[in-house]
C-alpha positions as CSV (number, residue, x, y, z in Angstrom):
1,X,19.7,-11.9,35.7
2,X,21.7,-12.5,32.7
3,X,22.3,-15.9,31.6
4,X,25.2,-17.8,29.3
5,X,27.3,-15.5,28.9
6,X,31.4,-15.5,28.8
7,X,33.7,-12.6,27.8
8,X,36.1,-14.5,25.9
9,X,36.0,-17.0,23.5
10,X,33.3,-18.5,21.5
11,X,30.7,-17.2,23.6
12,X,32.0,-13.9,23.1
13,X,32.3,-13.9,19.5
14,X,29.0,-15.4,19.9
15,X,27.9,-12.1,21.1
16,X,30.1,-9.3,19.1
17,X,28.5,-11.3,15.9
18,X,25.1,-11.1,17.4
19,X,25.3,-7.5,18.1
20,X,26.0,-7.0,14.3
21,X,23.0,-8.4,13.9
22,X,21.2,-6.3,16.2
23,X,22.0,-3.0,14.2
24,X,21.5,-5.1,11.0
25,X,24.3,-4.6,8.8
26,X,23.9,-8.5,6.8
27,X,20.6,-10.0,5.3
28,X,19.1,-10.9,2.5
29,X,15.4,-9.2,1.0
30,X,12.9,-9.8,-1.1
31,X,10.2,-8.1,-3.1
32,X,7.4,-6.2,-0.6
33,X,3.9,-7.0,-1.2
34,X,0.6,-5.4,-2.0
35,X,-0.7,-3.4,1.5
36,X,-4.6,-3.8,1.7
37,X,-6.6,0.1,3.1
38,X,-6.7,-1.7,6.7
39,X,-2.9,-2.9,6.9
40,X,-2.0,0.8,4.9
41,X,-3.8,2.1,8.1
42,X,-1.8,-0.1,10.7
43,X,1.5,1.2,9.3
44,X,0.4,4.5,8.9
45,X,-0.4,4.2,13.1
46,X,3.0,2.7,14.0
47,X,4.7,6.0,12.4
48,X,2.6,8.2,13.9
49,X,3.4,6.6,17.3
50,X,6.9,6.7,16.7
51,X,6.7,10.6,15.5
52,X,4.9,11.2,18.7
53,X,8.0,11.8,20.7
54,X,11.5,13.2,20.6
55,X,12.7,11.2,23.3
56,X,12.5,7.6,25.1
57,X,13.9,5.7,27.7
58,X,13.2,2.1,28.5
59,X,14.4,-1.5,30.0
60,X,15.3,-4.0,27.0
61,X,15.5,-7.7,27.0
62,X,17.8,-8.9,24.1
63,X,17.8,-12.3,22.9
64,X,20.1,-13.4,20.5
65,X,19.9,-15.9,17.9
66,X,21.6,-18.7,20.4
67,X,18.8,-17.8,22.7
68,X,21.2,-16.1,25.1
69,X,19.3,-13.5,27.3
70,X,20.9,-9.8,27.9
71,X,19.4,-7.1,29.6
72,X,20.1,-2.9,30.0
73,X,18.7,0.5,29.5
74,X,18.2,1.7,26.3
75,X,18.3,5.6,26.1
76,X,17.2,7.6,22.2
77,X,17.0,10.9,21.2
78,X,16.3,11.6,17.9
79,X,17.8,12.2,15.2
80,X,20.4,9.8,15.5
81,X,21.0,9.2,19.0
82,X,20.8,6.0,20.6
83,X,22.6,4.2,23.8
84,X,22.1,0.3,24.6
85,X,23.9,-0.2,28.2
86,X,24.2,-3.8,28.6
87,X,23.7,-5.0,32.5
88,X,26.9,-6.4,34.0
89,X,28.7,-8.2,33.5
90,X,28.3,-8.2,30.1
91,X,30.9,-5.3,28.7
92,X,29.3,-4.1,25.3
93,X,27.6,-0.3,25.5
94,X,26.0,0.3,21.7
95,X,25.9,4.0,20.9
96,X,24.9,6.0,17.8
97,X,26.1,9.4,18.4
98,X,24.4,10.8,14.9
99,X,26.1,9.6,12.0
100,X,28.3,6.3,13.7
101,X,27.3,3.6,15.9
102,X,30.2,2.8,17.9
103,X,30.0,-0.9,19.6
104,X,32.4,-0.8,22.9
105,X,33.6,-3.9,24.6
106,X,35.0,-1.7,28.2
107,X,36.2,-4.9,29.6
108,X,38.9,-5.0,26.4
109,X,39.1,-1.7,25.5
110,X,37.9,-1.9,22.0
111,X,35.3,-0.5,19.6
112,X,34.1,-0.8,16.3
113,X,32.3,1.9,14.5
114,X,30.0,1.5,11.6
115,X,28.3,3.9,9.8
116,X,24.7,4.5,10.8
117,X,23.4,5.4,7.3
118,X,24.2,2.0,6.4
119,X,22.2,0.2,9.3
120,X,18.6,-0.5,9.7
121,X,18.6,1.5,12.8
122,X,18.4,4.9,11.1
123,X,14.7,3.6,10.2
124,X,13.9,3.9,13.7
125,X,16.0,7.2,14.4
126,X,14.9,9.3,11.8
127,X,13.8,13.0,12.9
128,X,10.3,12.2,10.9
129,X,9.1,8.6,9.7
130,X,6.7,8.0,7.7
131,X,6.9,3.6,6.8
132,X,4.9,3.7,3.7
133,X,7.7,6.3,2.2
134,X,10.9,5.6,3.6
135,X,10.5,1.6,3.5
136,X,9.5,-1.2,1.8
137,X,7.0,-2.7,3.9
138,X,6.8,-6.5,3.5
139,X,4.0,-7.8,5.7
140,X,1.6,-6.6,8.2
141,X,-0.1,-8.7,10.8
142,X,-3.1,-7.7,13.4
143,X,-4.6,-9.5,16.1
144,X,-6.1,-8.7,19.4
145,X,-4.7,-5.1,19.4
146,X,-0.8,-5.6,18.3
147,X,0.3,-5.0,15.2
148,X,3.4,-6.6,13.4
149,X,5.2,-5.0,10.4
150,X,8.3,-6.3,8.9
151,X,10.0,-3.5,6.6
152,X,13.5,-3.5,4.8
153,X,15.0,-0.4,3.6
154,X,13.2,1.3,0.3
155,X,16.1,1.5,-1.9
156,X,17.8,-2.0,-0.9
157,X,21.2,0.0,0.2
158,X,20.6,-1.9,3.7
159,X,20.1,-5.6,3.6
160,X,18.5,-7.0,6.3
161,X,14.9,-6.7,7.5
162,X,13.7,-5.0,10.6
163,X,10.0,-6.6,12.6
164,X,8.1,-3.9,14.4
165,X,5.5,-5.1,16.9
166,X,3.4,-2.2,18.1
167,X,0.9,-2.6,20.6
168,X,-2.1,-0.4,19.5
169,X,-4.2,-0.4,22.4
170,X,-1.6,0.4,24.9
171,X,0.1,2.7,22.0
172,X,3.7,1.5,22.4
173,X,6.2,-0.7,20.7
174,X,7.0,-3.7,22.1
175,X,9.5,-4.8,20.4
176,X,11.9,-4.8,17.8
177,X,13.4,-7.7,15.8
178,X,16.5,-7.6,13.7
179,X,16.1,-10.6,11.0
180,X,19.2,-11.6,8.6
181,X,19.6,-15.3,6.6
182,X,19.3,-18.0,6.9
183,X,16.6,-17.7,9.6
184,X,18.9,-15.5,12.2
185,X,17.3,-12.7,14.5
186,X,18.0,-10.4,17.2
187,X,15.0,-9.6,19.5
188,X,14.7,-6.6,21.3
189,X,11.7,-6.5,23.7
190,X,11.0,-3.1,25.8
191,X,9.4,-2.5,28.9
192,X,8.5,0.5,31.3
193,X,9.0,3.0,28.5
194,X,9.0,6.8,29.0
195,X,8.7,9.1,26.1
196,X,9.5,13.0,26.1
197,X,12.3,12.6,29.1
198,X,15.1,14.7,29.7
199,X,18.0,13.0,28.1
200,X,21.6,13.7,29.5
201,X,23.6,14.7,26.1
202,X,26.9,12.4,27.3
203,X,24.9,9.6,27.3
204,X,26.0,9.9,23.6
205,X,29.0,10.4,23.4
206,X,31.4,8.0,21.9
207,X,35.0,7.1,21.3
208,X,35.0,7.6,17.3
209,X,38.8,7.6,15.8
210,X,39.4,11.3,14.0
211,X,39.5,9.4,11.0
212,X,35.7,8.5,11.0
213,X,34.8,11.9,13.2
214,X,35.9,13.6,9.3
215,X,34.4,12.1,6.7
């Protein structure tokens, strides 16, 4: 069941601003720390898990910074690919088709596209990861089998910082949490995941103007 939810006025700016949030595309960052041999060895896991397949489908529970609860399918294929389908009635579908993620109110009729280079969600659709290389990893915490690791993007070209919490023991991630300033963040918890599924290819397929399809 999805709760609080409107699809007009604040509440729905409410949301359009909180799905910005969810691909991270405004934060703030600071300096990462000093990674000790057994939280080296935690990170090092959590890529290897996430090298371990191609594909993944799974239920998502969203909860936005208001605490407003959303819920869908989330579909990836990597490189690039990703679909969030919102449940109804909420009208948003999410899709990075490679290169743009395209954010689609169907109720309105509108989208916005945004460059998936410059969100933090190309950290978790890379072809190959590897955490300790490709980020700057600013803390890890274990306990009782899950591991959390909050990362930002290496070269600071992305503000924003993206939470990873990886359950080692059942070897799957959990969840994901978008964090911005000022204390904001978008958490994305999984559940009933499959990996290595056959993955329709229209599932990503988005309405990009010709403009953006070019460049």
């Amino acid at each position: 069941m999805i709760t609080n939810f409107a699809v007009s006025g604040e509440p729905f700016r409410v949301f359009a601003a909180g799905v910005l949030l969810l691909i991270g595309v405004s934060a703030t960052s600071v300096q990462a720390g000093y990674l000790t041999p057994e939280e080296t060895t935690a990170v090092e896991e959590l890529s290897t898990y996430l090298n371990s397949f191609k594909t993944l489908r799974a239920e998502f529970t969203q909860i936005s910074p208001q605490g407003r609860v959303f819920r869908g399918i989330l579909f990836l294929s990597k490189p690039g690919r990703l679909r969030l389908e919102y449940a109804p009635p909420n009208p948003f579908l999410v899709i990075s088709a490679g290169t743009w993620v395209v954010i689609e109110n169907r109720k309105q009729k509108t989208t916005d596209q945004y460059p998936l280079a410059a969100t933090l969600l190309k950290l978790l659709l890379a072809e190959e990861i590897n955490l300790l290389q490709e980020t700057r990893v600013r803390s890890v915490e274990a306990s009782g089998g899950v591991s959390t690791i909050s990362v930002e993007d290496r070269n600071r070209a992305i503000p924003g910082k993206l939470v990873l919490i990886f359950d080692a023991n059942r070897k799957q991630l959990s969840q994901w949490i978008v964090e911005i300033d000022k204390g904001k963040r978008m958490t994305i918890s999984l559940a009933n995941l499959k990996t290595g599924v056959d993955q329709d290819g229209n599932l990503f397929e988005a309405n990009i103007p010709k403009e953006n399809e070019s460049r």
